[in-house]
Structures are given as structure tokens and as C-alpha cells.
N, CA, C and O of each residue as an XYZ file, in Angstrom:
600
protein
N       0.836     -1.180      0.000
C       0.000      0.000      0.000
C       0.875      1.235      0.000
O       1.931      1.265      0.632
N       0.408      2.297     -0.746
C       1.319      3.591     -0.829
C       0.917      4.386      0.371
O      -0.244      4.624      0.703
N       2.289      4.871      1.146
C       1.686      5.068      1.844
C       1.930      7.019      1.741
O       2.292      7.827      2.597
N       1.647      7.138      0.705
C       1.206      8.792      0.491
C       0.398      9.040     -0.826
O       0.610      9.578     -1.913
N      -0.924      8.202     -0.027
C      -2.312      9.046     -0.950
C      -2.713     10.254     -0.908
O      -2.828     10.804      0.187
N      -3.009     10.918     -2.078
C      -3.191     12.380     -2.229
C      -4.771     12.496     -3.055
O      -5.323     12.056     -4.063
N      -4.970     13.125     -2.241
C      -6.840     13.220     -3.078
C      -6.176     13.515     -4.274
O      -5.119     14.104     -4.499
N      -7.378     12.755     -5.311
C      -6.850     13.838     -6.800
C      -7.981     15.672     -6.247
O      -8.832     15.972     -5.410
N      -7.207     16.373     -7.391
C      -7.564     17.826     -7.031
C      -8.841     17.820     -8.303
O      -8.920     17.067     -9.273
N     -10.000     19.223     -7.790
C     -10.982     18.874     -8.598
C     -10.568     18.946     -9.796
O     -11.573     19.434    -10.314
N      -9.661     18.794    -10.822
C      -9.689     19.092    -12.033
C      -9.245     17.776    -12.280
O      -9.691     17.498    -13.393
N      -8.520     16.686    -11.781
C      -8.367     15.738    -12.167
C      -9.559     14.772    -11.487
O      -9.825     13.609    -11.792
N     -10.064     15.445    -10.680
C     -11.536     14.577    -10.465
C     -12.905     15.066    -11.626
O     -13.963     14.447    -11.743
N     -12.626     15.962    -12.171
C     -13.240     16.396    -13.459
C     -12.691     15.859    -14.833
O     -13.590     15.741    -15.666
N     -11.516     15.527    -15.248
C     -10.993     14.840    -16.004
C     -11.523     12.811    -15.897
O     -12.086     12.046    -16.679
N     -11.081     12.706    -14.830
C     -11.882     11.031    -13.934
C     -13.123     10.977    -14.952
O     -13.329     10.244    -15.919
N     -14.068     12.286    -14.239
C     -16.019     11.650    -14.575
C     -15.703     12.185    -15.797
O     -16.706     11.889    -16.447
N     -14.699     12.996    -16.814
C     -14.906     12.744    -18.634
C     -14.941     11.607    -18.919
O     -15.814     10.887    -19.404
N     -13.875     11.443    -18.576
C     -13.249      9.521    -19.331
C     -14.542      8.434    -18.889
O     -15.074      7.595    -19.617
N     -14.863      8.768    -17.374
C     -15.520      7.961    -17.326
C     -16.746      7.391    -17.693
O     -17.201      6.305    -17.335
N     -17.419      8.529    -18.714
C     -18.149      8.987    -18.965
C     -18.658      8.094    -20.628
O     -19.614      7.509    -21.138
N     -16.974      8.606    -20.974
C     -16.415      8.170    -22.533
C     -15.935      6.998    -22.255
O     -15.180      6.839    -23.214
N     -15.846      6.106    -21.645
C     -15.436      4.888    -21.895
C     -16.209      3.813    -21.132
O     -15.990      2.685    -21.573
N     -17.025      3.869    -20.138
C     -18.076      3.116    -19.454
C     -18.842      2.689    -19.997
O     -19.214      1.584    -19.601
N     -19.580      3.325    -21.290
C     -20.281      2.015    -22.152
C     -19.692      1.081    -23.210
O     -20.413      0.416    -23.954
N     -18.020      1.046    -23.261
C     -16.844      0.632    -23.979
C     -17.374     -0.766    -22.982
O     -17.910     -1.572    -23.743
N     -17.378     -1.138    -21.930
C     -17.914     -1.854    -20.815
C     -18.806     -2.427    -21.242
O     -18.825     -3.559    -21.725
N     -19.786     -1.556    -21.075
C     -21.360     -2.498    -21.137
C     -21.331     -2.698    -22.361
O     -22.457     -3.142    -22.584
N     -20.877     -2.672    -23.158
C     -21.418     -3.442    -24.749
C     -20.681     -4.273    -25.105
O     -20.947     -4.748    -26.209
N     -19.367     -4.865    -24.327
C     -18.811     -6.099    -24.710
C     -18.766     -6.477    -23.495
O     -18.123     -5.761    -22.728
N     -19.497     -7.830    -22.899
C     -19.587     -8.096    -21.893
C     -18.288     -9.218    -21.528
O     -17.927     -9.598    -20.415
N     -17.730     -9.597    -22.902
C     -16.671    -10.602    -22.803
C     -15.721    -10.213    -23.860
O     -15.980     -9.490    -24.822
N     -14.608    -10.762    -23.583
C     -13.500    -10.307    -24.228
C     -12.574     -9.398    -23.530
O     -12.706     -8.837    -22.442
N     -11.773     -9.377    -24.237
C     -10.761     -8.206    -23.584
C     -10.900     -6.907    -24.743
O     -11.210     -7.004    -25.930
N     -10.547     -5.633    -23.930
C     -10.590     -4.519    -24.270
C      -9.589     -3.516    -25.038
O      -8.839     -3.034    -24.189
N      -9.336     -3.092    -26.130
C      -8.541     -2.570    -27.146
C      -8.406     -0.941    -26.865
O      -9.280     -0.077    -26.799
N      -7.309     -0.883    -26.758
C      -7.054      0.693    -26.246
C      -6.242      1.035    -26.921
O      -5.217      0.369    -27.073
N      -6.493      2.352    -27.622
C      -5.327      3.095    -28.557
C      -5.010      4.872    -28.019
O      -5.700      5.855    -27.748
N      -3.551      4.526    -28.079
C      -3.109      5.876    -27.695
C      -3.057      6.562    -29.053
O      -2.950      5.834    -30.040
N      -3.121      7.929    -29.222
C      -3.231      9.190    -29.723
C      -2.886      9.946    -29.669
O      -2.701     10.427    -28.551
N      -2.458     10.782    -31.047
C      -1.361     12.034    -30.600
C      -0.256     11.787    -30.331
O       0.367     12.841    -30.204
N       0.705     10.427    -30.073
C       1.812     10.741    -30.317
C       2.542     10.533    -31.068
O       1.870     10.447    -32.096
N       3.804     10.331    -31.381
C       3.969     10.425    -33.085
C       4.113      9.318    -33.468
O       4.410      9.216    -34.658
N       3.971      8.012    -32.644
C       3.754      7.043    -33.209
C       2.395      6.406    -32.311
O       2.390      5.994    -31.151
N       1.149      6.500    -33.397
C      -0.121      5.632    -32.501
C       0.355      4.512    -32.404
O       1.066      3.966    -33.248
N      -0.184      3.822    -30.791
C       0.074      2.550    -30.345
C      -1.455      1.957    -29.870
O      -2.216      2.869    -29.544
N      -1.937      0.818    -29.792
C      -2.436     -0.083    -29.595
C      -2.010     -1.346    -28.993
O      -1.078     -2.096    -29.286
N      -3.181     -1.427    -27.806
C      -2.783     -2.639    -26.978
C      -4.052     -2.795    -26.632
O      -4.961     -1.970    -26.718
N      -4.093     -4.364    -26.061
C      -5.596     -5.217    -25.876
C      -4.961     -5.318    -24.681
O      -3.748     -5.339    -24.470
N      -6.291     -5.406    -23.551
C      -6.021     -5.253    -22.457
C      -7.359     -6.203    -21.772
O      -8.505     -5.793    -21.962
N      -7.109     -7.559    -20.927
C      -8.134     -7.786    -19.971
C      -9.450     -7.111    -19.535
O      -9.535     -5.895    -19.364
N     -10.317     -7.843    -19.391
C     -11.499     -7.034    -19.358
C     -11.479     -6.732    -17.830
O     -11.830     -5.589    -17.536
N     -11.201     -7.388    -17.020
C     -11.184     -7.416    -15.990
C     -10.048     -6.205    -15.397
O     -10.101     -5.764    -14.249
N      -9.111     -5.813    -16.341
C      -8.234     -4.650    -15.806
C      -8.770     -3.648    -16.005
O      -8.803     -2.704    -15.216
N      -9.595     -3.718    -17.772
C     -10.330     -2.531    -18.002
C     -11.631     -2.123    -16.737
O     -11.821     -0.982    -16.316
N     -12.313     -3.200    -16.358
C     -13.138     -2.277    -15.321
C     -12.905     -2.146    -13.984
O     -13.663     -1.734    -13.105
N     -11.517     -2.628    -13.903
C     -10.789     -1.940    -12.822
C     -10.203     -0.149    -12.795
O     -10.216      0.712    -11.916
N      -9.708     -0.173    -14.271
C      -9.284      1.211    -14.550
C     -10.893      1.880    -14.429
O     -11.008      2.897    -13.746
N     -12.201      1.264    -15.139
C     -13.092      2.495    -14.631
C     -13.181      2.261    -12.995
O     -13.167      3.436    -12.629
N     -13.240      1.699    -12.129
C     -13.360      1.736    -11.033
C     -12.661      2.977    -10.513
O     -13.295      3.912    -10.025
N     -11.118      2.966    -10.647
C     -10.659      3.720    -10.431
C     -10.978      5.283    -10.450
O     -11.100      6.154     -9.590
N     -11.068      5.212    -12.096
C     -11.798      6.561    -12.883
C     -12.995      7.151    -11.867
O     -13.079      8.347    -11.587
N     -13.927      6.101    -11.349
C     -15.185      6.356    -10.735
C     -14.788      7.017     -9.456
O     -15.050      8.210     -9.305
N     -14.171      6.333     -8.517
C     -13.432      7.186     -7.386
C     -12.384      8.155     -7.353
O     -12.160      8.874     -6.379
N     -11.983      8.165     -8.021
C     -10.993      9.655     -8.332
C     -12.390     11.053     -8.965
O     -12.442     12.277     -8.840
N     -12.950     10.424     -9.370
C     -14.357     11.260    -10.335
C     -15.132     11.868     -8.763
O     -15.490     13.040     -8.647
N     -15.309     10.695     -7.502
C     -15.790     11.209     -6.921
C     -14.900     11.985     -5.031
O     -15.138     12.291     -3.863
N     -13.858     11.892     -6.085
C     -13.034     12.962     -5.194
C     -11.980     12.152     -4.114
O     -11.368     12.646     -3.167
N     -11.985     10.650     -4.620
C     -11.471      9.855     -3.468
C     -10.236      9.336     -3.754
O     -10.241      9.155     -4.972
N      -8.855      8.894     -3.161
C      -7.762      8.796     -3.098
C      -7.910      7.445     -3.739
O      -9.072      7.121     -3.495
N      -7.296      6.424     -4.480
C      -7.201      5.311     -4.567
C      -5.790      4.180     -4.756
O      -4.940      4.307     -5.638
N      -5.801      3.200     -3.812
C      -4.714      2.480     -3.939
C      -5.031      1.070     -4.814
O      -6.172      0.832     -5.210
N      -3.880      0.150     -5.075
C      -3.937     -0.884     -4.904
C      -2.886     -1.913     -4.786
O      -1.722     -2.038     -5.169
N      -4.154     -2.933     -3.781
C      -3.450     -4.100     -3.031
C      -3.508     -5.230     -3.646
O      -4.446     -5.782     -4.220
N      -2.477     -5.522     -3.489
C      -2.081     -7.449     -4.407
C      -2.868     -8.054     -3.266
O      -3.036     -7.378     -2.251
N      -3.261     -9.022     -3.335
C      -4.290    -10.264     -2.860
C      -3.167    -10.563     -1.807
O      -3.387    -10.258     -0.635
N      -2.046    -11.108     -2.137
C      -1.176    -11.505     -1.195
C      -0.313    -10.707     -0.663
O       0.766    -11.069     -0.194
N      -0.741     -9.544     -0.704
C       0.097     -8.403      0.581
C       0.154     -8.846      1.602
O      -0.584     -9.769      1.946
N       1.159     -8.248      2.468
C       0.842     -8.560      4.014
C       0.990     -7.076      4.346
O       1.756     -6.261      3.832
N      -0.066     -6.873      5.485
C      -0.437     -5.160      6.184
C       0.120     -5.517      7.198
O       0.390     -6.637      7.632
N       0.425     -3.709      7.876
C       0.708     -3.511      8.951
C      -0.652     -3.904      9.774
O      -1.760     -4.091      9.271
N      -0.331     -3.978     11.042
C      -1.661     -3.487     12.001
C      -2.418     -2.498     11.396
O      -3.482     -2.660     10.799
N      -1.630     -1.147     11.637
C      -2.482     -0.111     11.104
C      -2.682      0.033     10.167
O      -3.450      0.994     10.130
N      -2.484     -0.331      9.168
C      -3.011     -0.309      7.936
C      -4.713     -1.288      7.441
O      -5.795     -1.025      6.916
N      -4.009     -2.444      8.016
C      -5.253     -3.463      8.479
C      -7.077     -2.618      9.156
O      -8.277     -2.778      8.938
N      -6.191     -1.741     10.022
C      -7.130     -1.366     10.721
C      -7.777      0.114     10.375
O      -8.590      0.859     10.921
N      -6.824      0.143      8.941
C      -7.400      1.716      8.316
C      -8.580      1.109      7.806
O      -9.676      1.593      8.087
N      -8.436     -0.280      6.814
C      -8.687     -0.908      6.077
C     -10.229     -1.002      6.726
O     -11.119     -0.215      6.404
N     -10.401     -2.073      7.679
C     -11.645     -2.158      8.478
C     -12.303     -1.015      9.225
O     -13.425     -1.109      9.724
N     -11.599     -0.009      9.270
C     -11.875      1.367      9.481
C     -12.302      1.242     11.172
O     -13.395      1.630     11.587
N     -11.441      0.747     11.892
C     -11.335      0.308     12.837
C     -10.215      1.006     13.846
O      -9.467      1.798     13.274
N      -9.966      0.793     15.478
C      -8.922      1.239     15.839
C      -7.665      0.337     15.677
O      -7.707     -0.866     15.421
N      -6.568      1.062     15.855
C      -5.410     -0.401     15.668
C      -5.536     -1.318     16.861
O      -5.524     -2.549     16.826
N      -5.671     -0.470     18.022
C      -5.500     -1.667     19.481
C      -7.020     -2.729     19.042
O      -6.754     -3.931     19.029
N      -8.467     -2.381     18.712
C      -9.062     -3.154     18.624
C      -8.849     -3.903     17.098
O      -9.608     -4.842     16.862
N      -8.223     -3.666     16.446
C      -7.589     -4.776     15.279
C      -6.801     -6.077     16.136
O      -7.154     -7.250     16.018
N      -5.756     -5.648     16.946
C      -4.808     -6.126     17.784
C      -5.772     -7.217     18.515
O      -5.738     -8.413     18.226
N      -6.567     -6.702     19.420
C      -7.749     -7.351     19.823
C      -8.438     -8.747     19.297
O      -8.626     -9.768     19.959
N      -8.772     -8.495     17.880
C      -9.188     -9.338     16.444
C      -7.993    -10.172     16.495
O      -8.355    -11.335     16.670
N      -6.738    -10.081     16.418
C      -5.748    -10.590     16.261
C      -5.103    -11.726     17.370
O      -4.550    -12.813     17.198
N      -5.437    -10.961     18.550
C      -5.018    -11.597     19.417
C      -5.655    -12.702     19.915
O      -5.087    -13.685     20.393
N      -7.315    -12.475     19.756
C      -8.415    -13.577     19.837
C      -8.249    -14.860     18.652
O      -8.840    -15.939     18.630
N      -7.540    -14.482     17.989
C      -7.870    -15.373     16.572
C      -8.575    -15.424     15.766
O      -8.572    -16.367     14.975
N      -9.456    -14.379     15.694
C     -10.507    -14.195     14.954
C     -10.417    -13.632     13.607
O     -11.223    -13.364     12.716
N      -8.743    -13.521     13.825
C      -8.405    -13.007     12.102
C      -7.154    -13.226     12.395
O      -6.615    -12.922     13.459
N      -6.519    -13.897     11.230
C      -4.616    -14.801     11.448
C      -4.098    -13.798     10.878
O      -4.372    -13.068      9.924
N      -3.032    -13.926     11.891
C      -1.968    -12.679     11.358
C      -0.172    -14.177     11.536
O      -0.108    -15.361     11.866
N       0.886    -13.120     11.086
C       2.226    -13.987     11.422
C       2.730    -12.570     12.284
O       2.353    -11.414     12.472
N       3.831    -13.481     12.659
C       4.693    -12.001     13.224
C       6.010    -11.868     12.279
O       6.475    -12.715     11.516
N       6.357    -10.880     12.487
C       7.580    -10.888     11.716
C       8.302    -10.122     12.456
O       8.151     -8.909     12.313
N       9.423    -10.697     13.590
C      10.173    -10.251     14.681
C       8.950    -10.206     15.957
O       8.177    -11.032     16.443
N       9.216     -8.961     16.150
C       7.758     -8.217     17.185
C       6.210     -7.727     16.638
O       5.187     -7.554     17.301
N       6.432     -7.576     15.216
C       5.524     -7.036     14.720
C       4.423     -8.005     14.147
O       4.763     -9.187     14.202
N       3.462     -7.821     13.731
C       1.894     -8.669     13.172
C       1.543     -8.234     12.029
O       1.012     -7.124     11.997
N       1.723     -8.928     10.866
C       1.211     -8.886      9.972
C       0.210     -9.469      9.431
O      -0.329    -10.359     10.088
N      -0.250     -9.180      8.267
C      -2.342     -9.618      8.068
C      -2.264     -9.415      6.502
O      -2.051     -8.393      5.848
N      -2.532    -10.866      6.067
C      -2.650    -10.658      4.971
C      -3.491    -10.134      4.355
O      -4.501    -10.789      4.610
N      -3.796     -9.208      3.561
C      -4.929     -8.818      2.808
C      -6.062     -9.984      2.401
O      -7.278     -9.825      2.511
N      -5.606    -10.808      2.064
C      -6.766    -11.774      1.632
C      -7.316    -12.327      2.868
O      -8.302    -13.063      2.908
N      -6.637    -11.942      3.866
C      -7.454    -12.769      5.196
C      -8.443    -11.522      5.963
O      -9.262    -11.704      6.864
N      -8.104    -10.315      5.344
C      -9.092     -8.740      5.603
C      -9.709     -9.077      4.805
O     -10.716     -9.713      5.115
N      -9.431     -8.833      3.439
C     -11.006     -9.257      3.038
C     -11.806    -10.263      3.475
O     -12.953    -10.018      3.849
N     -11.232    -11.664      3.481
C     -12.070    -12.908      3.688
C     -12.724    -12.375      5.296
O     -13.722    -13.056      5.533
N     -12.507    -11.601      6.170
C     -13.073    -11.413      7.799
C     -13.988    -10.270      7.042
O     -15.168    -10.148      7.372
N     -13.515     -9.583      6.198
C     -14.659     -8.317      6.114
C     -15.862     -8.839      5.585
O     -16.882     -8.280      5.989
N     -16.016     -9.857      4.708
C     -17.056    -10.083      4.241
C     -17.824    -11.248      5.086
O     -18.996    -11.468      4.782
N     -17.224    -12.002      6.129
C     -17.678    -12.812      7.058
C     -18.411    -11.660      8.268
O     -19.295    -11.823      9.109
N     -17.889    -10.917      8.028
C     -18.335     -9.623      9.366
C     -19.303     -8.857      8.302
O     -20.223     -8.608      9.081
N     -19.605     -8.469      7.414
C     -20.803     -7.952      6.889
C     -21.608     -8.771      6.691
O     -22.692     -8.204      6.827
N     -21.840    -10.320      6.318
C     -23.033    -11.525      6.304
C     -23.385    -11.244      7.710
O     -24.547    -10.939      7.979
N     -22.704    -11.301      8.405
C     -23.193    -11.410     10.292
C     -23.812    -10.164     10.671
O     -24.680    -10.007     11.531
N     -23.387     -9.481     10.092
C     -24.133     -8.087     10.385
C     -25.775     -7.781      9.680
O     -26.699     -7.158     10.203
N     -25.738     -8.420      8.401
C     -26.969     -8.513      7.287
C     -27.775     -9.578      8.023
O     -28.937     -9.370      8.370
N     -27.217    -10.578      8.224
C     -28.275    -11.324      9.173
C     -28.875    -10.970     10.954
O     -29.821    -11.432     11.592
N     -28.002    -10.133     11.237
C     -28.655     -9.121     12.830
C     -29.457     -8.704     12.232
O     -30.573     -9.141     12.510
N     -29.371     -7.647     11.093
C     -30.109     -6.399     10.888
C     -31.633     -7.350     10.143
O     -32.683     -6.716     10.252
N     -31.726     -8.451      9.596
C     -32.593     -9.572      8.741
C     -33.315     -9.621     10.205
O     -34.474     -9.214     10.292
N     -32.557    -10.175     11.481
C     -33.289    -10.569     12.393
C     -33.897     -9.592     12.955
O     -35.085     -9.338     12.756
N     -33.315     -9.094     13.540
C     -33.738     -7.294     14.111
C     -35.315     -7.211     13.338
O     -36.431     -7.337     13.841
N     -34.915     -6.954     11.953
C     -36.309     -6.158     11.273
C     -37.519     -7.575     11.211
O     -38.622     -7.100     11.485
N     -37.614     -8.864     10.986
C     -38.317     -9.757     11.816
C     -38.737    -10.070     12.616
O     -39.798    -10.693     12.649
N     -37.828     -9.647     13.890
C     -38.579     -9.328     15.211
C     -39.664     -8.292     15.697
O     -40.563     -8.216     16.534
N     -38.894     -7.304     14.395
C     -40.172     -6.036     14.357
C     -41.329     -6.132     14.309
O     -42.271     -5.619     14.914
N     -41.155     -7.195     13.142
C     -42.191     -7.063     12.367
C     -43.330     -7.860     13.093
O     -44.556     -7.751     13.061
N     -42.339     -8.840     13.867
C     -43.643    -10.008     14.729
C     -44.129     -9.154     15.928
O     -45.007     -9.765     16.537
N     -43.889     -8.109     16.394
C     -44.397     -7.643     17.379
C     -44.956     -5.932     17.270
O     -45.320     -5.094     18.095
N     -44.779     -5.971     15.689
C     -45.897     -5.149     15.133
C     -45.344     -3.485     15.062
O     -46.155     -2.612     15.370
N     -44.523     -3.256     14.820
C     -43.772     -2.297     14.943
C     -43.253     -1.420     13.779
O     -42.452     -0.505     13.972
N     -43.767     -1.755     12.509
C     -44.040     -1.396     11.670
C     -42.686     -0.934     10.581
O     -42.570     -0.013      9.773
N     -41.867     -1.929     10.955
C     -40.648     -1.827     10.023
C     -40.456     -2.761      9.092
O     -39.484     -2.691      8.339
């Protein structure tokens, strides 16, 4: 992870929602295949085919820079700091540490320190949002049986 994200400034978050604008139905109308991109204007045009799957990563990108937001990216098999982990879950670091220390998310050490692989943040983040969708499932069921009008 870089660790000096810089908002884009509004003009390159205005540049973002052009492109994104101009190339997002490049997307929806080939739902398979990979994606053909040609540079322009310089003195020699180039062309390259590119994964579809990178291409709607680049609009992803485009989309959050468009809406004013910093963006990184993480290889699957990174390993995070604590705090980074715990930017990640948007969490404190001591209660990441916490997560960590319970076992409730595997970390290694490396010397003194705890590292967390990214794929094991995601794999807890999305085990911790099902658990949360099913409180909030139960919650509004219970409402509903005791008439409460949610």
C-alpha cells in the first residue's frame, strides 16, 4: 500500500467523470473479451488489448478519483501492517490487535511485529458484513412479529 495518498484535485476529479463517462459504455457493450485501447497524438499511434477485468478496474478507479477519493492498490497476497489493516476495516489499531489476538483473524509475526494478509481482511470483512446482514434480517423480523411497523 502507498503510503502517500493524495486526493486527486478537482480538475483531475473532473478529467476522472470525462473519461468515465467516454469509456463506461466501452464496458457495457462487450460483456466478454478483452478490451482494445489506442493511444493518440503521439507520433507514433500505439495499440494494446487489455483484460477485461483490468479494463473495469481502470473504470473503477476513474469512478473514485471522479468522486473525489484517493485510490490504492493491493495485491491479494500483501501482508499489512496493524495499522493499515485497521485503516482498512476502518477500525482502531489496538481493537484490530484485539481481532488478532483472539484469533478471529490470522496474522504472522515478523520479529515483534503482526502482519495480516490482505486476503485474510477481506475474507473477515465479508464474514463480518453476512453477520451483520443477518442481525439487521433478524432485528427487522422481530419487528415485524411484534408489530412495529418496520
Amino acid at each position: 500500500m502507498s503510503a502517500t495518498l493524495q486526493l486527486p484535485t478537482p480538475e483531475e476529479a473532473q478529467q476522472a467523470k470525462a473519461a468515465l463517462r467516454q469509456l463506461a459504455p466501452l464496458a457495457a457493450a462487450r460483456r466478454s473479451g478483452n478490451i482494445r485501447v489506442r493511444h493518440e497524438g503521439a507520433a507514433a499511434e500505439r495499440s494494446v488489448t487489455v483484460p477485461r477485468e483490468a479494463f473495469e478496474l481502470f473504470l473503477e478507479i476513474l469512478g473514485q478519483m471522479a468522486d473525489g477519493n484517493a485510490v490504492t492498490i493491493v495485491p491479494v497476497h500483501a501482508e499489512l501492517t496493524t495499522q493499515q489493516a485497521a485503516d482498512m476495516l476502518n477500525v482502531s489499531r489496538p481493537y484490530l490487535v484485539r481481532l488478532l489476538e483472539d484469533r478471529r483473524l490470522p496474522f504472522r509475526r515478523v520479529g515483534k511485529h503482526r502482519r495480516v494478509l490482505f486476503a485474510d481482511l477481506v475474507e473477515f470483512k465479508k464474514r463480518d458484513e453476512e453477520r451483520r446482514r443477518q442481525v439487521v434480517q433478524e432485528l427487522a423480523a422481530e419487528a415485524q412479529r411484534h408489530g412495529l411497523g418496520y
